[in-house]
Backbone bond lengths (Angstrom), bond angles and torsions (degrees), N, CA, C in turn:
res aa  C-N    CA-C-N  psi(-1)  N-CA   C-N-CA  omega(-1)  CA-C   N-CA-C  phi
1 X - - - 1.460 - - 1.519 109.66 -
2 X 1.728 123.32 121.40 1.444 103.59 153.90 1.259 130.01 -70.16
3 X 1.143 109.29 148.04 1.783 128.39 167.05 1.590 104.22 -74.15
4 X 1.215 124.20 160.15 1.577 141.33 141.97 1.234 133.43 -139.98
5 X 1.365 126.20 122.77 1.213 139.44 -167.38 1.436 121.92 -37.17
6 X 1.312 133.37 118.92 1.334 117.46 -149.61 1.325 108.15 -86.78
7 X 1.788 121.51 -13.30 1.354 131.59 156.77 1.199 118.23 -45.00
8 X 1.937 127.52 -42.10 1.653 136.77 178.43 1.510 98.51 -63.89
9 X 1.591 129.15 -30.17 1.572 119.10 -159.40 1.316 116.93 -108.85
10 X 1.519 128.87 -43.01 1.174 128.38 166.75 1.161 140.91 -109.09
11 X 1.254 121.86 146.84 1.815 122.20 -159.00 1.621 95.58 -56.24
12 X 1.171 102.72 159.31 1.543 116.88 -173.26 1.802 107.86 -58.62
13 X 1.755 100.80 -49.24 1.674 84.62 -175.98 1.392 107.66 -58.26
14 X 1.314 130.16 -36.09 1.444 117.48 -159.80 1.678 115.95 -75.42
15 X 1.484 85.54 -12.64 1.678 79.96 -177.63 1.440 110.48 -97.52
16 X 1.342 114.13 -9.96 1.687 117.49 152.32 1.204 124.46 -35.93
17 X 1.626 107.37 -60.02 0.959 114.86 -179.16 1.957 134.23 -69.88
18 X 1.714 85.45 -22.97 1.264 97.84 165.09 1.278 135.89 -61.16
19 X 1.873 95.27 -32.70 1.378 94.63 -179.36 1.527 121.55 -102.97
20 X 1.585 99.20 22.91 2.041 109.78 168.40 1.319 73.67 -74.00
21 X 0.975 146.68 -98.24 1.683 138.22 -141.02 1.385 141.18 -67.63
22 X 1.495 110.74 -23.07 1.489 121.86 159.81 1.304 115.57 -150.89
23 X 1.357 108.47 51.73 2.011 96.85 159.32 1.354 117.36 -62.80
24 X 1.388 112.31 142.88 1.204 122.36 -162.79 1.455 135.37 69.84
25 X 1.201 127.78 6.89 1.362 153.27 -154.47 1.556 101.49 -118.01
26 X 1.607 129.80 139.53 1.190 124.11 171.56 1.082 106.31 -112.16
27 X 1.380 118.39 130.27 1.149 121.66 -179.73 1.532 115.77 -126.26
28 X 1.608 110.26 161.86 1.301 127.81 167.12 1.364 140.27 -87.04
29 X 1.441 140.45 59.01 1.333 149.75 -175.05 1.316 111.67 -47.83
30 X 1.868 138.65 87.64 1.256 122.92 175.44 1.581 98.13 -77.40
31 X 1.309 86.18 158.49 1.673 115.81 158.63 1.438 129.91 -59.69
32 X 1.337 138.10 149.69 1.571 128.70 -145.50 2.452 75.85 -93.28
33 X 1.465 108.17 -50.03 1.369 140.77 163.60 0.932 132.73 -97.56
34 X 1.638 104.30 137.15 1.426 102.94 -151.23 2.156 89.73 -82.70
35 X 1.251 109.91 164.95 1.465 101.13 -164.92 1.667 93.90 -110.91
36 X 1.865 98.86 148.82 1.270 115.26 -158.37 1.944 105.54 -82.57
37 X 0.551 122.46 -170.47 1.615 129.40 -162.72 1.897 99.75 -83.71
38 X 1.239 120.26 109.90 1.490 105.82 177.52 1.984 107.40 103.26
39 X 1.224 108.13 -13.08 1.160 132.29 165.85 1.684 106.65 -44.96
40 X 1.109 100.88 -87.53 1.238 118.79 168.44 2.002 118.54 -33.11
41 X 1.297 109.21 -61.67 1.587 95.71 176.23 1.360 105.96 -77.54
42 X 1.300 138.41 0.74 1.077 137.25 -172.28 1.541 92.17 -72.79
43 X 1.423 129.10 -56.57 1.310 139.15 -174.25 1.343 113.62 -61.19
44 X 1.451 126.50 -35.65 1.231 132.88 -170.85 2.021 105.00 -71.44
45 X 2.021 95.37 -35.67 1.616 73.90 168.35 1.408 140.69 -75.03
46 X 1.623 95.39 -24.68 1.246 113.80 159.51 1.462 111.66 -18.78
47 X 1.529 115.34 -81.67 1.229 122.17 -174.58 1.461 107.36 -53.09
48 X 0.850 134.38 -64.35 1.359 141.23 -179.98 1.628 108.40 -11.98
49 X 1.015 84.61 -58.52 1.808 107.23 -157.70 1.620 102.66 -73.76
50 X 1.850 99.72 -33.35 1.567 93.77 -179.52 1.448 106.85 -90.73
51 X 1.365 130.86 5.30 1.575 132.55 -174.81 1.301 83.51 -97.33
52 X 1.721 148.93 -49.31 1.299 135.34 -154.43 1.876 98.64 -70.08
53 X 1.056 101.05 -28.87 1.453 119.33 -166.93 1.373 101.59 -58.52
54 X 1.529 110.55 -55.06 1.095 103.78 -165.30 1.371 124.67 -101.59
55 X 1.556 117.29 5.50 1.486 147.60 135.68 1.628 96.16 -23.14
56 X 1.633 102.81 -88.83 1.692 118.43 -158.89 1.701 100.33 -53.82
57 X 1.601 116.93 -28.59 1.571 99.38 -156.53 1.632 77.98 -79.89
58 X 1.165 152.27 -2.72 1.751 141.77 -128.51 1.708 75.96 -120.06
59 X 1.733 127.75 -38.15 1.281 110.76 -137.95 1.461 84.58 -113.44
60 X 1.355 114.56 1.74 1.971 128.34 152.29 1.067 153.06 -51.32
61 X 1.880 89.21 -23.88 1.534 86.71 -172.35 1.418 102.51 109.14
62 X 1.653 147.28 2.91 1.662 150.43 163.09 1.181 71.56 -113.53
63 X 1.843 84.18 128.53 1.558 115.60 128.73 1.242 140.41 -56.33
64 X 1.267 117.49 161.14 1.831 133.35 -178.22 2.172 106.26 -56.67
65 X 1.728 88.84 -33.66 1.522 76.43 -166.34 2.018 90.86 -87.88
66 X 1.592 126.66 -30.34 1.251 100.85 177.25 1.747 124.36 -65.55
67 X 1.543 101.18 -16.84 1.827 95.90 -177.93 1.346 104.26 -78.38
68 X 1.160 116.13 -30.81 1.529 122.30 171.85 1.371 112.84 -36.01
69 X 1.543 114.07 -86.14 1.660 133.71 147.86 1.785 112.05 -2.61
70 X 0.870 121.71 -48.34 1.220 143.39 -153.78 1.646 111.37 -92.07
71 X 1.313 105.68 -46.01 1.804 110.24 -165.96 1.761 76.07 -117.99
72 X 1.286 141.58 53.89 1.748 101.30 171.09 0.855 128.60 43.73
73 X 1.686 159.18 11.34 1.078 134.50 -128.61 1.709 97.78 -146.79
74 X 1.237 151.39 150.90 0.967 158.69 124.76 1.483 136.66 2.47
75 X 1.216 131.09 106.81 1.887 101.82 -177.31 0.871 120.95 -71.23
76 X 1.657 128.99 6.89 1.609 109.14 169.42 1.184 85.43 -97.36
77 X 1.193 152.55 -25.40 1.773 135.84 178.95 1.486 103.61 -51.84
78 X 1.618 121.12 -56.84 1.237 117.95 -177.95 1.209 131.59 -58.76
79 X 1.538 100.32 -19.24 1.871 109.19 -178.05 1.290 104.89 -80.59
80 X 1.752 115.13 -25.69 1.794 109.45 -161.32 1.653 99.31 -85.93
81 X 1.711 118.47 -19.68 1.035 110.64 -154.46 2.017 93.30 -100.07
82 X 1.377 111.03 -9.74 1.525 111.14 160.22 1.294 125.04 -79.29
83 X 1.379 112.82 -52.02 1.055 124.72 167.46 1.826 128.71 -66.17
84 X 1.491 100.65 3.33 1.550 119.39 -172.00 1.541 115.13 -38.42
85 X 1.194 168.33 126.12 1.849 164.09 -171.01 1.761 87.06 -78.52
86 X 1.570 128.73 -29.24 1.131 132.54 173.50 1.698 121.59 -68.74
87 X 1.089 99.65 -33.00 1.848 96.80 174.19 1.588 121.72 -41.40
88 X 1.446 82.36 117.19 1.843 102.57 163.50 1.543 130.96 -65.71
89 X 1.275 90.44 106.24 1.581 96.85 -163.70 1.841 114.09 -73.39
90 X 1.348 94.31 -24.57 1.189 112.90 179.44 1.366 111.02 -70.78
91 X 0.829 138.53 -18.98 1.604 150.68 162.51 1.896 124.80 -92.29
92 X 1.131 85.73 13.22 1.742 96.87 168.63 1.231 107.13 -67.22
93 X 1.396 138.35 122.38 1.586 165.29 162.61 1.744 103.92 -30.29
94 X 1.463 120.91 96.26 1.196 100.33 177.77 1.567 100.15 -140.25
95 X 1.548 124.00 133.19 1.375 134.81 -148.84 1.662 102.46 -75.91
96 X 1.702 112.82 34.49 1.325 93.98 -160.05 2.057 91.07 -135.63
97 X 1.042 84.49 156.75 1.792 107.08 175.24 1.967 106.12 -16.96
98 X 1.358 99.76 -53.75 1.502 119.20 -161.29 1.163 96.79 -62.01
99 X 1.639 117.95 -64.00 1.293 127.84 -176.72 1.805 122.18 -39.46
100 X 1.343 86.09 -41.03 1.462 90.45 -175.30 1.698 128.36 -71.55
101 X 1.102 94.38 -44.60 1.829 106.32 151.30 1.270 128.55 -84.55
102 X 1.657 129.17 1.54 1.472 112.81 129.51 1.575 121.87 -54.94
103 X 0.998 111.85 -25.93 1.757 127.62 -151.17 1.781 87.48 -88.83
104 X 1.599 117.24 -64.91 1.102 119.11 -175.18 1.579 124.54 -65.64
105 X 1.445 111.68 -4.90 1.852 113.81 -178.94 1.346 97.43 -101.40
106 X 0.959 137.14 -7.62 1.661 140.35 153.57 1.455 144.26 -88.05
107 X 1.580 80.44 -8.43 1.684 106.47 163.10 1.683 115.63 111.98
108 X 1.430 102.88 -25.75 1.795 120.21 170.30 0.645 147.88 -90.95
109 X 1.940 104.88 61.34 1.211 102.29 178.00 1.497 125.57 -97.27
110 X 1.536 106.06 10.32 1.541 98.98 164.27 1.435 115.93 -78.67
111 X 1.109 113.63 -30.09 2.022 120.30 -174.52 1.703 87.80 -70.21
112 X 1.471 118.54 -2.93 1.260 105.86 -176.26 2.098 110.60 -89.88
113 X 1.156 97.55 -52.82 1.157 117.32 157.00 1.242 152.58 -67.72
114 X 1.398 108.25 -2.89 1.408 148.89 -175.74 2.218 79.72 -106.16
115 X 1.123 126.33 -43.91 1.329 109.36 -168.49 1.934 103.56 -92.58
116 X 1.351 107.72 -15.16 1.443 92.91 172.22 1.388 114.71 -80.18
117 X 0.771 112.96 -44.87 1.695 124.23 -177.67 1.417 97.84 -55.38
118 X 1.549 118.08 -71.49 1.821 94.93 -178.89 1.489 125.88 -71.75
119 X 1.302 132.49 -29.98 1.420 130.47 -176.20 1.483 102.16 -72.75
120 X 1.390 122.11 -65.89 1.246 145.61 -177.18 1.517 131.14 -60.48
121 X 0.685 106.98 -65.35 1.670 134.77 155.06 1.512 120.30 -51.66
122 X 1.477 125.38 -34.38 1.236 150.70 -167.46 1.451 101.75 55.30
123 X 1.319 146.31 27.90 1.422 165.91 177.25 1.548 94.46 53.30
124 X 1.022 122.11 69.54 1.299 150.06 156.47 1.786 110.73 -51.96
125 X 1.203 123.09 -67.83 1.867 134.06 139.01 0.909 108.24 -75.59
126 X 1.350 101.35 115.19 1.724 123.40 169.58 1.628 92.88 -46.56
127 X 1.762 107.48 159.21 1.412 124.23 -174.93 1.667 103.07 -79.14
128 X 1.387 116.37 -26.75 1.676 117.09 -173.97 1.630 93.04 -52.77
129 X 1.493 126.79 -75.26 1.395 126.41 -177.84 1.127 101.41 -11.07
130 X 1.300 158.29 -67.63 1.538 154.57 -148.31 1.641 101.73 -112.64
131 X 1.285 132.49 20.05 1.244 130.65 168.50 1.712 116.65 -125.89
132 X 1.244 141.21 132.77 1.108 167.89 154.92 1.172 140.74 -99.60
133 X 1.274 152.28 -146.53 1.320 149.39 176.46 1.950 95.91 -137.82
134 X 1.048 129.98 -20.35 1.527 118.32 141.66 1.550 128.56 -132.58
135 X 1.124 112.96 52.16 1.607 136.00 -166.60 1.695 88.34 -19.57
136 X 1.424 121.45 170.82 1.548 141.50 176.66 1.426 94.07 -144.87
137 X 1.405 119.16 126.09 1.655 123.00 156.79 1.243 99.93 -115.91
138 X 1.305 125.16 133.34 1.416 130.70 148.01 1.446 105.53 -96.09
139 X 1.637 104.62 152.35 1.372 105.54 157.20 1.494 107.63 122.28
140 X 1.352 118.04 176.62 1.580 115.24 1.44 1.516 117.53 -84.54
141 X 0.981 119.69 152.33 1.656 122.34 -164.83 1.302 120.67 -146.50
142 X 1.758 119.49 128.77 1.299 118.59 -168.85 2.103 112.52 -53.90
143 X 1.640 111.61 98.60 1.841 76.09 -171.89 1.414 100.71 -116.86
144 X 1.226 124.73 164.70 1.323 144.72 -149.64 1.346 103.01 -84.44
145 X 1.257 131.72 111.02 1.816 118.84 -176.48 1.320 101.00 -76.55
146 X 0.967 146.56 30.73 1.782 139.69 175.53 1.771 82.45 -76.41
147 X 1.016 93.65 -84.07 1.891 117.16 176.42 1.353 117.64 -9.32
148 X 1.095 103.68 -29.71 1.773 103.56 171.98 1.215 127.28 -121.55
149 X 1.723 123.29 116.52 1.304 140.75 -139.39 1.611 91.59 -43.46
150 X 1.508 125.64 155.58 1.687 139.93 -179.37 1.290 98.13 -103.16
151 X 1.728 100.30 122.49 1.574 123.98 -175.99 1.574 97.84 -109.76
152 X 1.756 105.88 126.03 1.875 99.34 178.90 1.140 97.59 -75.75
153 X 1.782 123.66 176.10 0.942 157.05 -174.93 1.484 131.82 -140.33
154 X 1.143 125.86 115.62 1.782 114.67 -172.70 2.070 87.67 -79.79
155 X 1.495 102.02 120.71 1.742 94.38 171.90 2.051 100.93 -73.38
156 X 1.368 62.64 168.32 1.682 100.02 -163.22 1.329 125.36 82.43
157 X 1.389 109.57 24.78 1.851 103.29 162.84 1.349 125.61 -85.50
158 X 1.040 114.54 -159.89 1.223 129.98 -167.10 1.717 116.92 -56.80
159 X 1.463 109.86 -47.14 1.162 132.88 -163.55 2.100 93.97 -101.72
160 X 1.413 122.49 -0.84 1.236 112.30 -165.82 1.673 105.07 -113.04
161 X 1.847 100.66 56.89 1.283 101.20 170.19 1.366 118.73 -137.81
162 X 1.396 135.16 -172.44 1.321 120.30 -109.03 2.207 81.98 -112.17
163 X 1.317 90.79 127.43 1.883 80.12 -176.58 1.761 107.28 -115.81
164 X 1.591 92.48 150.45 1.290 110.42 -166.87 1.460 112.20 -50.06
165 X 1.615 126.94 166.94 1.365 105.40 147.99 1.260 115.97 -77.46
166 X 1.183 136.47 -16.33 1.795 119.09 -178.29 1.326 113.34 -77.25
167 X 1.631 127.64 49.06 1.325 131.71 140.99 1.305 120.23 32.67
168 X 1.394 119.80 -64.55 1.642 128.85 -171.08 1.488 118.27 -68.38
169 X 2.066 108.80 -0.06 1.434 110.05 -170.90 1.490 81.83 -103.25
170 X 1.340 117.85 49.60 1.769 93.03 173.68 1.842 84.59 -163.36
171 X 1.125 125.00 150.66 1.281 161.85 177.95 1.321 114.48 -46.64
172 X 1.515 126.38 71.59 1.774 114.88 175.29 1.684 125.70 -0.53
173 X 1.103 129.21 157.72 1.247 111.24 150.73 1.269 121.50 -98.72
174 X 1.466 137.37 170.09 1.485 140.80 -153.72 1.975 89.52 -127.11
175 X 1.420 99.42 114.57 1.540 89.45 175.20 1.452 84.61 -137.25
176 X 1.521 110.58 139.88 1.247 122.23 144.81 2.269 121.26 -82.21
177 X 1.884 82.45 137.58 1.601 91.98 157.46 1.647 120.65 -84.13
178 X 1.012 118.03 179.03 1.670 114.91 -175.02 1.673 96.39 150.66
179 X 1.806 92.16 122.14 1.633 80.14 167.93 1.419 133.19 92.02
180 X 1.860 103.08 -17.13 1.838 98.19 -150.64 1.240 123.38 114.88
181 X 1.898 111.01 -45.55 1.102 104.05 -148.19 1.512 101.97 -142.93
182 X 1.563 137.70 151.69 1.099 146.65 -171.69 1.073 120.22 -118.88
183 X 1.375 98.53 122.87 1.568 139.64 -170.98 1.753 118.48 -90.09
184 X 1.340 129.94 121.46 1.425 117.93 -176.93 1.769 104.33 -110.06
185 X 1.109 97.68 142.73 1.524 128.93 -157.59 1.502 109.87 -95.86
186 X 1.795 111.72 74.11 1.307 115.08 164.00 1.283 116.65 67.67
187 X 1.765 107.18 24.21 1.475 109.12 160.32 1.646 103.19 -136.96
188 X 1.157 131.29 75.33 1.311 146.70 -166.78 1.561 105.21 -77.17
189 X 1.331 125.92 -51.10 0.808 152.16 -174.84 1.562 114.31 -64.23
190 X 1.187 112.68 -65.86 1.625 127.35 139.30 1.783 107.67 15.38
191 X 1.525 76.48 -104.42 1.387 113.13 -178.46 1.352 116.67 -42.23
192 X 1.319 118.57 -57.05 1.196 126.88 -179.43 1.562 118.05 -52.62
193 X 1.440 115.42 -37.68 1.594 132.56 169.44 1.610 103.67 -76.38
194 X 1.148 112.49 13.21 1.734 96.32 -170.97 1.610 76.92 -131.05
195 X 0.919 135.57 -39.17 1.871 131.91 164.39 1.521 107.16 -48.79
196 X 1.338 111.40 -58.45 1.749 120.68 -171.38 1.620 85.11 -55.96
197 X 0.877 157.73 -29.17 1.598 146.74 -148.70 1.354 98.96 -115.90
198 X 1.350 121.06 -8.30 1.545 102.47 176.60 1.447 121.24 78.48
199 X 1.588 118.14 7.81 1.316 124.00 149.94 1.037 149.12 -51.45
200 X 1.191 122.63 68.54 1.816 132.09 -167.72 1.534 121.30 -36.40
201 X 1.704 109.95 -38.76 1.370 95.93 -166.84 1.886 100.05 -148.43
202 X 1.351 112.83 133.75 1.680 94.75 -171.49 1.820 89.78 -124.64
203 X 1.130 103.92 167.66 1.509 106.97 158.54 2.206 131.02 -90.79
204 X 1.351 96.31 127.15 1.315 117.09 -148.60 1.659 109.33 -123.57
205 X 1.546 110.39 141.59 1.613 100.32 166.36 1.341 100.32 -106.33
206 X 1.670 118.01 155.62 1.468 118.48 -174.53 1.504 96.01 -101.59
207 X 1.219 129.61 147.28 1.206 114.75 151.67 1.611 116.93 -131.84
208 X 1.361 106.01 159.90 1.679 111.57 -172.47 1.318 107.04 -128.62
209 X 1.563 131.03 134.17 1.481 129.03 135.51 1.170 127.22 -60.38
210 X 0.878 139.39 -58.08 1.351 142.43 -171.44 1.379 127.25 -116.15
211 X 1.182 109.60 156.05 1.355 126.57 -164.89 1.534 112.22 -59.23
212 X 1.315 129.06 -43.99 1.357 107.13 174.73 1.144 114.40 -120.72
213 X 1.781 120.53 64.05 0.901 138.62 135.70 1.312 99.45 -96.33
214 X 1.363 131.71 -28.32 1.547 105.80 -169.29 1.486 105.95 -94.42
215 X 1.590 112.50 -9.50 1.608 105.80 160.59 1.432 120.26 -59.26
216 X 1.449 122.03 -46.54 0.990 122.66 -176.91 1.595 121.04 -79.01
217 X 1.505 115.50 -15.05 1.329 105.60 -176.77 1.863 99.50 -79.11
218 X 1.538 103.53 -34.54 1.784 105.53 -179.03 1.608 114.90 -49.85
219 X 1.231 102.58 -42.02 1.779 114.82 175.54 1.291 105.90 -50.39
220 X 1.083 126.57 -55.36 1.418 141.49 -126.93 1.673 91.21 -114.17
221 X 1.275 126.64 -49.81 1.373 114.98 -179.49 0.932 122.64 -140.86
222 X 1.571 122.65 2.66 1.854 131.73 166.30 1.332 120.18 -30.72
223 X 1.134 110.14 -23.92 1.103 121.94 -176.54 1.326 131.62 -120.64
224 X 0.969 135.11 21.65 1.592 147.65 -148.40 1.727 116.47 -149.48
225 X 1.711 106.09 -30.21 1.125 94.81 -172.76 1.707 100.94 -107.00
226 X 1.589 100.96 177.91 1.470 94.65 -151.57 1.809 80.01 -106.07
227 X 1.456 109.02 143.95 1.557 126.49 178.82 1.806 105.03 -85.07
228 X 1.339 118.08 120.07 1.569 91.91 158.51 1.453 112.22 -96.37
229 X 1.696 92.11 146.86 1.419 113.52 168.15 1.102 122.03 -44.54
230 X 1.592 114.35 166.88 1.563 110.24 167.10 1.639 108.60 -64.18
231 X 1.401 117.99 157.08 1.641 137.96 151.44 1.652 121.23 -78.92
């Protein structure tokens, strides 16, 4: 049987309390249910996903005692799980094209977007905007800027300078579907400089609330737009 450190599993008060009664003691915690097949790694990604998490917020700019605060968790839990010999390097948080379809060929691309918006973004849109009770991510996917209503621009701002061709060193855009029709998400400016340039097609995450918006966006373009591969 493996063991696990009871510092990696439970929030600090509870394991206070655990250990008025048996520090140092090994013990056996059954299950209320017995657990179904896949149960088990199901939980292990869990962690996974919340150790990468808390990797990128660590290599952000939060401290040991705010991730602490944050996950329940202990600061030597947080130090072992930064300092881990196991950390995925390949999953380091990076505000750019590449990043995002490493994130999305593994299935995460909300922990992906969940990290632009707060590191990057400084959570400027609250995280609810992109959360639901069955969220839809597409992407990332070559999509056509015709498709999304044309925002003017006075040139020479911020966003009205001259971009590389290697695309993937720069940050998807975040557009929501809704409606039919696609909406871009607090980069107006963006877009609008990537229209003034005569850019036909950029790479984008889709996102959906509801359910038959994402029926209708699958009808309508499941098939049409081009997916990028992993990097």
């Amino acid at each position: 049987m493996n063991y696990e450190n009871a510092n990696d599993i439970l929030p600090e008060k509870l394991l206070k309390e655990v250990q008025k009664y048996a520090a140092g003691k090994l013990l056996y915690i059954p299950t209320e249910d017995k657990k179904a097949w896949g149960e088990m790694s199901g939980y292990r990604d869990q962690l996974q996903r919340r150790n990468i998490m808390i990797r990128n917020k660590y290599t952000n700019g939060m401290t040991i005692s705010e991730l602490a605060d944050e996950y329940y968790l202990s600061l030597d839990s947080i130090k072992k799980i930064i300092y881990s010999k196991k950390n995925d390097k390949q999953f380091a948080y990076a505000p750019t094209v590449r990043s995002a379809v490493n994130y999305a060929s593994v299935g995460m691309l909300e922990e992906w977007i969940q990290c632009y918006l707060l590191l990057t973004r400084k959570a400027t849109l609250p995280l609810h905007e992109f959360t639901s009770d069955d969220p839809h991510y597409i992407g990332v996917v070559k999509l056509p800027l015709r498709l999304i209503p044309y925002q003017h621009i006075e040139p020479g701002g911020a966003h009205d300078k001259e971009i590389d061709e290697d695309i993937t060193d720069y940050a998807p855009l975040l557009i929501q579907y809704m409606d039919g029709k696609f909406y871009d998400v607090e980069q107006n400016e963006r877009i609008a400089a990537l229209k003034q340039r005569k850019v036909n097609a950029y790479p984008a995450i889709i996102f959906m609330k509801e359910p038959e918006d994402y029926k209708k966006f699958m009808k309508l373009y499941g098939t049409v737009l081009f997916f990028m591969d992993r990097m």
